[in-house]
Backbone as a chain_set.jsonl record, in Angstrom:
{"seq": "XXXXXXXXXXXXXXXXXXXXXXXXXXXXXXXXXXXXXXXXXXXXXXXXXXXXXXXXXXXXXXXXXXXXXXXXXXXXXXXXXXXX", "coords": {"N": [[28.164, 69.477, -13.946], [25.994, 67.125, -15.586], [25.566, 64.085, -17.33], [23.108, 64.106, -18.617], [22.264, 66.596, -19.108], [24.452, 67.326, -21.076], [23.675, 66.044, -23.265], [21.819, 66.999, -24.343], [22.975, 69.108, -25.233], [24.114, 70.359, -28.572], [26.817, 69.551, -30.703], [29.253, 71.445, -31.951], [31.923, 72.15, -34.518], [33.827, 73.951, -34.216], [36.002, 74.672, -36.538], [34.447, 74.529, -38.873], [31.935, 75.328, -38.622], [30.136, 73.346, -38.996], [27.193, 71.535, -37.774], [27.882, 68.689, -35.805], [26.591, 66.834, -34.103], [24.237, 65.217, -31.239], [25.955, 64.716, -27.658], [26.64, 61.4, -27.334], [27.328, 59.856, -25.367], [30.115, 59.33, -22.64], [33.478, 59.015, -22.117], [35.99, 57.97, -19.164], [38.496, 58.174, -18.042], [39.677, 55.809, -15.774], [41.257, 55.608, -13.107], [41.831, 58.466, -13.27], [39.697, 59.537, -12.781], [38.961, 61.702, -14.818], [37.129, 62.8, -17.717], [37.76, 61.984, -20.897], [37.085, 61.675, -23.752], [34.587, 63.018, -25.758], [31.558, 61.234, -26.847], [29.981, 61.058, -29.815], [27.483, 60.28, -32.354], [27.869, 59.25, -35.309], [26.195, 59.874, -38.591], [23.136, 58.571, -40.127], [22.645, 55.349, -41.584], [20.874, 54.568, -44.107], [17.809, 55.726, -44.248], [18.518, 55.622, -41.011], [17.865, 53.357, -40.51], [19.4, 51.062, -40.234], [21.142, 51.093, -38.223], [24.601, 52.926, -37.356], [27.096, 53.741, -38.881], [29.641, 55.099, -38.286], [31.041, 56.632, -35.552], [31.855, 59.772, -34.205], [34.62, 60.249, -31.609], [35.673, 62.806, -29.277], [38.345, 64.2, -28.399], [38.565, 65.206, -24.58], [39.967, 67.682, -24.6], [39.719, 69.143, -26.726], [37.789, 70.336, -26.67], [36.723, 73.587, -26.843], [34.246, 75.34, -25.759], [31.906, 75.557, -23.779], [28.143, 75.981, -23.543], [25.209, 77.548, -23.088], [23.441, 76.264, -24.53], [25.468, 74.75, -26.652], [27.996, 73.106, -27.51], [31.162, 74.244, -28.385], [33.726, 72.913, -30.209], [37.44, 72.137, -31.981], [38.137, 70.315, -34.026], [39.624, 68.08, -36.212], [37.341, 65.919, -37.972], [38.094, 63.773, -39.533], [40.121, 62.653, -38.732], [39.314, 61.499, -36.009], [37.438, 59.392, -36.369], [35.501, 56.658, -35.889], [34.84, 53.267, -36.217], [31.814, 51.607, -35.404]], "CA": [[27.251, 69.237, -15.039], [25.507, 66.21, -15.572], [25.604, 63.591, -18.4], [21.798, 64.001, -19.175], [22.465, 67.995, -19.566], [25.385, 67.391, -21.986], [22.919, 65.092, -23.727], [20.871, 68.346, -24.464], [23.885, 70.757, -26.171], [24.338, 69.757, -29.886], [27.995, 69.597, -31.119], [29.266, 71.973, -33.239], [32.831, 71.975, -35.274], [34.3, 75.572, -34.558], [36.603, 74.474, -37.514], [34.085, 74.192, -40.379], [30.793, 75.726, -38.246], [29.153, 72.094, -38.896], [26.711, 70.754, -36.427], [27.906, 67.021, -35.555], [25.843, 66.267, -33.389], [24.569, 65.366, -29.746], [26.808, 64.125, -27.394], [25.737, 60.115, -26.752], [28.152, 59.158, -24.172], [31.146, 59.958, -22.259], [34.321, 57.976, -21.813], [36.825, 58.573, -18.337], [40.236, 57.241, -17.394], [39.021, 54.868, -14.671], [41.924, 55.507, -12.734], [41.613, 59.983, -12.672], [38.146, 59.691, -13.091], [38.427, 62.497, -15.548], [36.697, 62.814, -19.237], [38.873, 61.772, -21.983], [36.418, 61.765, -24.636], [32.796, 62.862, -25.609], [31.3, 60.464, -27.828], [28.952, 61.686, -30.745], [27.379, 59.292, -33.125], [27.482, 59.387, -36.854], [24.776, 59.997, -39.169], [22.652, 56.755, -39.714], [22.546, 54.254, -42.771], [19.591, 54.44, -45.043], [17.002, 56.054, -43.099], [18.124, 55.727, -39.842], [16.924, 52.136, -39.729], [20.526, 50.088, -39.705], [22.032, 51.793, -37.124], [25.004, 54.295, -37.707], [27.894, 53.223, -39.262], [30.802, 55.264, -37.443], [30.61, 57.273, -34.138], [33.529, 60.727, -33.475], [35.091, 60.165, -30.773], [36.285, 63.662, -29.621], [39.106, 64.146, -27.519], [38.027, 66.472, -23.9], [41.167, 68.824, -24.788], [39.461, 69.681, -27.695], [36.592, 71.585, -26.498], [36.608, 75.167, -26.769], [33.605, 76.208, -24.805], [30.239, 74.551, -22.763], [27.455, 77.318, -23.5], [23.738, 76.627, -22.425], [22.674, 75.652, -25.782], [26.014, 74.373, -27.994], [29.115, 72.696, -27.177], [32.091, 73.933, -29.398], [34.824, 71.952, -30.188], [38.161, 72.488, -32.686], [38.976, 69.122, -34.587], [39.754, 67.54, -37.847], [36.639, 64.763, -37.67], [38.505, 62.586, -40.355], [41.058, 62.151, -37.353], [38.622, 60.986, -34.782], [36.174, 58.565, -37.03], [36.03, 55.093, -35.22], [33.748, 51.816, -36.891], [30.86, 51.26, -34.362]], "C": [[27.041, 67.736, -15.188], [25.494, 65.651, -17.05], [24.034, 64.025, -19.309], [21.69, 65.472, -19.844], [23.379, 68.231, -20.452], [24.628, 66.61, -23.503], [21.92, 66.264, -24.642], [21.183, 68.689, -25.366], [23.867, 69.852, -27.111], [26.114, 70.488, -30.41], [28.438, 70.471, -32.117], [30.5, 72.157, -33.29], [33.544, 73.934, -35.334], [35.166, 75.916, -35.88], [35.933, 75.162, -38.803], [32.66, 75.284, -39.923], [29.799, 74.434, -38.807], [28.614, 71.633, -37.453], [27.025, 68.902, -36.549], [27.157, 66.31, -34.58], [25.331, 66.274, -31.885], [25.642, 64.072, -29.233], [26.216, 62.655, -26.776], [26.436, 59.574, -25.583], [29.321, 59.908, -24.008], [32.21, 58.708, -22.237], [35.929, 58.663, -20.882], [38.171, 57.849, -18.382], [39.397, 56.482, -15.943], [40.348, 55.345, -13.218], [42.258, 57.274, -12.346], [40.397, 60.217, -12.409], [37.747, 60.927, -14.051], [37.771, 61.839, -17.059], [37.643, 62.653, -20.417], [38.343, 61.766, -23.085], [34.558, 61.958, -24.725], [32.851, 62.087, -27.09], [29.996, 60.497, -28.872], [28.788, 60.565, -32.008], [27.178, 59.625, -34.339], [26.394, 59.731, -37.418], [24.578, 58.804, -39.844], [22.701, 56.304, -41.506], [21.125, 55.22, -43.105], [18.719, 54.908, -44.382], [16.889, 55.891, -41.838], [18.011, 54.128, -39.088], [18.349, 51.171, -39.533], [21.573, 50.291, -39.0], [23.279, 52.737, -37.783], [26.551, 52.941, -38.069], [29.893, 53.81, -38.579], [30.395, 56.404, -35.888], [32.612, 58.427, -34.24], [33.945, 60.41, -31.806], [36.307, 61.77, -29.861], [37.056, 64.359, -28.359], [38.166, 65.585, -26.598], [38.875, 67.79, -24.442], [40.923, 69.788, -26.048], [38.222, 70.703, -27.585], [36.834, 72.785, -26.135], [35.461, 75.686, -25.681], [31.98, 75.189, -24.794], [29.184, 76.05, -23.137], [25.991, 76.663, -22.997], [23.162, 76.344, -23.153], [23.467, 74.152, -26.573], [27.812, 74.213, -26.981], [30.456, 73.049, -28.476], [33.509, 73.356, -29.373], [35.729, 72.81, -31.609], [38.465, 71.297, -33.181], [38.619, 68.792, -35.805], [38.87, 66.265, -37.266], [37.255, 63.354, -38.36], [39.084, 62.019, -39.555], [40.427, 61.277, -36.248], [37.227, 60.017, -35.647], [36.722, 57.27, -35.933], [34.71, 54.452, -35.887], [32.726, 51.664, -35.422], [30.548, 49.495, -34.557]], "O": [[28.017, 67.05, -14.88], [25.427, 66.456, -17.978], [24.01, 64.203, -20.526], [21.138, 65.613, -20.936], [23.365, 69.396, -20.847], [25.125, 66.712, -24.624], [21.408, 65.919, -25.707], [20.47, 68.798, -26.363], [23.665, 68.668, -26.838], [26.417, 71.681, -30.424], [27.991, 70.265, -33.245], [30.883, 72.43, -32.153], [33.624, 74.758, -36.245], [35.18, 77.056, -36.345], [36.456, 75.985, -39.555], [32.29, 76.051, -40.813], [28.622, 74.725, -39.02], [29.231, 71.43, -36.407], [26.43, 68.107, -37.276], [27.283, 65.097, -34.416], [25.804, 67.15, -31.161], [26.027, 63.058, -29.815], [25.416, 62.693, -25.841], [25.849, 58.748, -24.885], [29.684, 60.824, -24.746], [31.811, 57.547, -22.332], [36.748, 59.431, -21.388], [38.46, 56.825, -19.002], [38.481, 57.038, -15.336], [39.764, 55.259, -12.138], [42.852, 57.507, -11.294], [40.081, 61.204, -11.745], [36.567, 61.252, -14.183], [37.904, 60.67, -17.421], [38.309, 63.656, -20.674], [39.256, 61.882, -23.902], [33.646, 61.391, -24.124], [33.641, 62.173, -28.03], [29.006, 59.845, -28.541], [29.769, 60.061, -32.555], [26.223, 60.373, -34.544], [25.455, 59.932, -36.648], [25.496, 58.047, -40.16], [22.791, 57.113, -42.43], [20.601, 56.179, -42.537], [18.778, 54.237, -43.351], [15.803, 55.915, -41.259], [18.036, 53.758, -37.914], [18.309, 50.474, -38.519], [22.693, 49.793, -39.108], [22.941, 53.344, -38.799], [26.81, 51.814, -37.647], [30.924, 53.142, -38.497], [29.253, 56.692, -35.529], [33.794, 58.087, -34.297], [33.046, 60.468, -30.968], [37.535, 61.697, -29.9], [36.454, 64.967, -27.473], [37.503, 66.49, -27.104], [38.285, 68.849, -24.655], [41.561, 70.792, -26.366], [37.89, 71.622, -28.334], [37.191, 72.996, -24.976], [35.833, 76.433, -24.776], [31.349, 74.474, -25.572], [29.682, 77.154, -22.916], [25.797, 75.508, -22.619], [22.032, 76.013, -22.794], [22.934, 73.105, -26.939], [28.424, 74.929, -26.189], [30.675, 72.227, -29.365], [34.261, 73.454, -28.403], [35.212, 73.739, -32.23], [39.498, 70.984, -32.589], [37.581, 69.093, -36.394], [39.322, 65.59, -36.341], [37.042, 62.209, -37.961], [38.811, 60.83, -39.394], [41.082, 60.407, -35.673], [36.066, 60.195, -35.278], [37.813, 57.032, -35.414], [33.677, 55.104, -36.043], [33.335, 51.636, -34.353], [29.767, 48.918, -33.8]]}, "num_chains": 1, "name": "protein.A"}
């Protein structure tokens, strides 16, 4: 699967059934070359216009299931906030 096709599915929180989002990036171990995190961006300032104020960061180990629409995941988001 390809980054641009992960780019597609929209995130959803098997926890709560919240959609968080799409996935904006990936981040590997340089060194397995596996996935260690998908990276989903916050929801934006004031309309959007001053960029986003935190980004989830959401461990791979946490994904439950790839489908051809919806990526679900299992995590506490408070846990995985990071400052952009």
């Amino acid at each position: 699967m390809k980054l641009c096709e992960l780019k597609e599915k929209q995130v959803i929180n098997e926890d709560d059934c919240k959609i968080i989002g799409n996935v904006a990036d990936l981040e590997f171990d340089p060194q397995s070359g596996c996935i260690i995190y998908l990276i989903v961006p916050g929801p934006g300032r004031i309309c959007s216009i001053f960029g986003r104020e935190f980004e989830y960061r959401i461990p791979f180990k946490c994904i439950k299931c790839i489908g051809p629409d919806v990526i679900l995941v299992n995590v506490c988001l408070d846990k995985h906030k990071e400052k952009c």
